[in-house]
LOVORO-479662 format. One record per residue: residue in one letter; x, y, z of N, C-alpha, C, O in turn. Coordinates in steps of 0.02 Angstrom, whole numbers, plus 32768, in hexadecimal, padded with zeros to 4 digits. Layout:
N
aXYZXYZXYZXYZ
...
This chain:
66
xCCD6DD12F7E0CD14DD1FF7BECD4DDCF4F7D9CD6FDCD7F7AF
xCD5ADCECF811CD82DCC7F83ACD6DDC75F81DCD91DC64F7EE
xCD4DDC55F82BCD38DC13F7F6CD40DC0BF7BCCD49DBD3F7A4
xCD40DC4BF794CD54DC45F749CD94DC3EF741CDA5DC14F717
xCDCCDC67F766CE05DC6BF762CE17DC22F783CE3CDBFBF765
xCE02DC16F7B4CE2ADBD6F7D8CE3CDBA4F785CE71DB8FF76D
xCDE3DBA0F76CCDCDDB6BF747CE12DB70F707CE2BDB41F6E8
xCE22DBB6F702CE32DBB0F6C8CE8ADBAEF6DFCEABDB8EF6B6
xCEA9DBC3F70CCEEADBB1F73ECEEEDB5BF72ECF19DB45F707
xCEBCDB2CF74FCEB2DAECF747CEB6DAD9F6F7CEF0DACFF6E4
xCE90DAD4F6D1CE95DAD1F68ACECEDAE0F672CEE9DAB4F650
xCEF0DB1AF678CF34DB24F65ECF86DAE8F668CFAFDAD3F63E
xCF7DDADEF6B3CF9FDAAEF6D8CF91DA7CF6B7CFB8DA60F691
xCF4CDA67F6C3CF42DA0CF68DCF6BDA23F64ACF9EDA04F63C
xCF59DA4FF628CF7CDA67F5DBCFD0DA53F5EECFE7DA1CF5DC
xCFE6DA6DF602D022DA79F5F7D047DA33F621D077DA12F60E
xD021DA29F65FD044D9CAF676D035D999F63CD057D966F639
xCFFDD9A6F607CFF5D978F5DCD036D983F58BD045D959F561
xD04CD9CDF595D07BD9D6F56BD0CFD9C4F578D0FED9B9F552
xD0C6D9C9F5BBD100D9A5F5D4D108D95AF5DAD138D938F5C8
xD0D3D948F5F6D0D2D8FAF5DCD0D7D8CCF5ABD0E0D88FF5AD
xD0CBD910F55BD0F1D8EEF529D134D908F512D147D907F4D7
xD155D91EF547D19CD92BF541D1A8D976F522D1E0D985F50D
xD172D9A3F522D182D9E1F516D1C2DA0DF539D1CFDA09F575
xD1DCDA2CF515D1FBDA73F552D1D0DAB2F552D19EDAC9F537
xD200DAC3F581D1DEDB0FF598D1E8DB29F556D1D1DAFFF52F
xD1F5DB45F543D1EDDB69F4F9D1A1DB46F4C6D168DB5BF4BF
xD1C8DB01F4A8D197DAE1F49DD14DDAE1F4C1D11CDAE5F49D
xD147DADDF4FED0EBDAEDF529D0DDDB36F50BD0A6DB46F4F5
xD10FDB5BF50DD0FDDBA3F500D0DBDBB5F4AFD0B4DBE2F49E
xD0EDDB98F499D0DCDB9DF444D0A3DB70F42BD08CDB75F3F3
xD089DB39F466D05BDB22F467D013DB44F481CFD9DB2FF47D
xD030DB86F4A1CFEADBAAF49ECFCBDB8DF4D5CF8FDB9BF4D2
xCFDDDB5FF518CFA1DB42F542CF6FDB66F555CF39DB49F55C
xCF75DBC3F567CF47DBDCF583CF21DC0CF544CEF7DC36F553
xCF33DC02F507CF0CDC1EF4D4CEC8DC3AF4E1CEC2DC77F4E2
xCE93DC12F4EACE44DC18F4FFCE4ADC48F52ACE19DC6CF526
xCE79DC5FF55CCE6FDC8BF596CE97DCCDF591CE8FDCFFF5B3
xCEBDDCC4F567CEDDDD01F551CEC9DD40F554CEEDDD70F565
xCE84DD44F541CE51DD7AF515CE57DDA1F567CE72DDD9F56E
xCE3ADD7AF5A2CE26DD95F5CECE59DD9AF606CE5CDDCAF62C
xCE7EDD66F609CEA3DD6FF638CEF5DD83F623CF1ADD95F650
xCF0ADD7FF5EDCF5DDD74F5CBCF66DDC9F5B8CF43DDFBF5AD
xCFA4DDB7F5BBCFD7DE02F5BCD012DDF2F5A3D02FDDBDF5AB
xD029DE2FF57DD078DE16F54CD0ABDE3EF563D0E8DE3DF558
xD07FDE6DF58FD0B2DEA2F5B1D09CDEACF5FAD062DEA4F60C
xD0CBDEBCF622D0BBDED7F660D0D9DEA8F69DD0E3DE6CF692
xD0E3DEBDF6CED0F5DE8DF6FCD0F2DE3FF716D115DE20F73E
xD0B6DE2DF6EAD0ADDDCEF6F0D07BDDCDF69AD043DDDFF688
xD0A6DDB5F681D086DDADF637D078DD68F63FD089DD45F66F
xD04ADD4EF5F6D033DD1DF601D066DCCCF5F1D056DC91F5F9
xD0AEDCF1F5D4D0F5DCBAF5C3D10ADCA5F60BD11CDC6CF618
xD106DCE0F640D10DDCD5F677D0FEDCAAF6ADD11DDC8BF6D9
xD0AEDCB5F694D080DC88F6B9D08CDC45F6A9D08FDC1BF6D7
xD096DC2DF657D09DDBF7F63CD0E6DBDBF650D0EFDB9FF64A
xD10FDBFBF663D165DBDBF66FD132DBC5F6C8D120DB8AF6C8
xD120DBE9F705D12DDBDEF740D0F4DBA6F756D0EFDB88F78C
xD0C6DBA3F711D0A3DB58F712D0BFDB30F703D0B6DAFCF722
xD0EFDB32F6CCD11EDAFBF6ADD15ADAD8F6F2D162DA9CF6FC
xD175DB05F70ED1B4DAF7F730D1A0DAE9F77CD1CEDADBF7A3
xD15DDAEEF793D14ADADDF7C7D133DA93F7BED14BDA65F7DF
xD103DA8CF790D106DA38F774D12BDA14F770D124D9D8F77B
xD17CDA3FF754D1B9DA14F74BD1DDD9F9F77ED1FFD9C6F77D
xD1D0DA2BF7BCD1D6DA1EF7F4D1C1D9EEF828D1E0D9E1F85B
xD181D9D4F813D170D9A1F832D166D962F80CD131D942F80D
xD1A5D94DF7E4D1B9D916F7C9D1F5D8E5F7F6D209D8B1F7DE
């Protein structure tokens, strides 16, 4: 389980540095759905770390190391 999640943590990051690289914003990455495929199992719309959440602190940590 721990390998699946890393794998899919990793995958998300490539998603969304490749959406930023074509000049997306945070809003914009968000409506692009990067973690769609993983949703089912791992995503949440409510509750203390939803999955918009997850998607902004991948986004702005990337942005960060520009």
């Amino acid at each position: 389980d721990v390998a699946s999640y890393r794998n899919m943590v990793v995958m998300i990051r490539d998603r969304v540095q490749d959406l930023i690289d074509k000049g997306m914003t945070l809003e914009q990455v968000k409506a692009a759905h990067p973690s769609i495929d993983f949703d089912g199992r791992y995503g949440s719309i409510t509750g203390p770390w939803t999955t918009d959440m997850f998607i902004e602190a991948v986004y702005r940590s990337l942005q960060e190391k520009k």
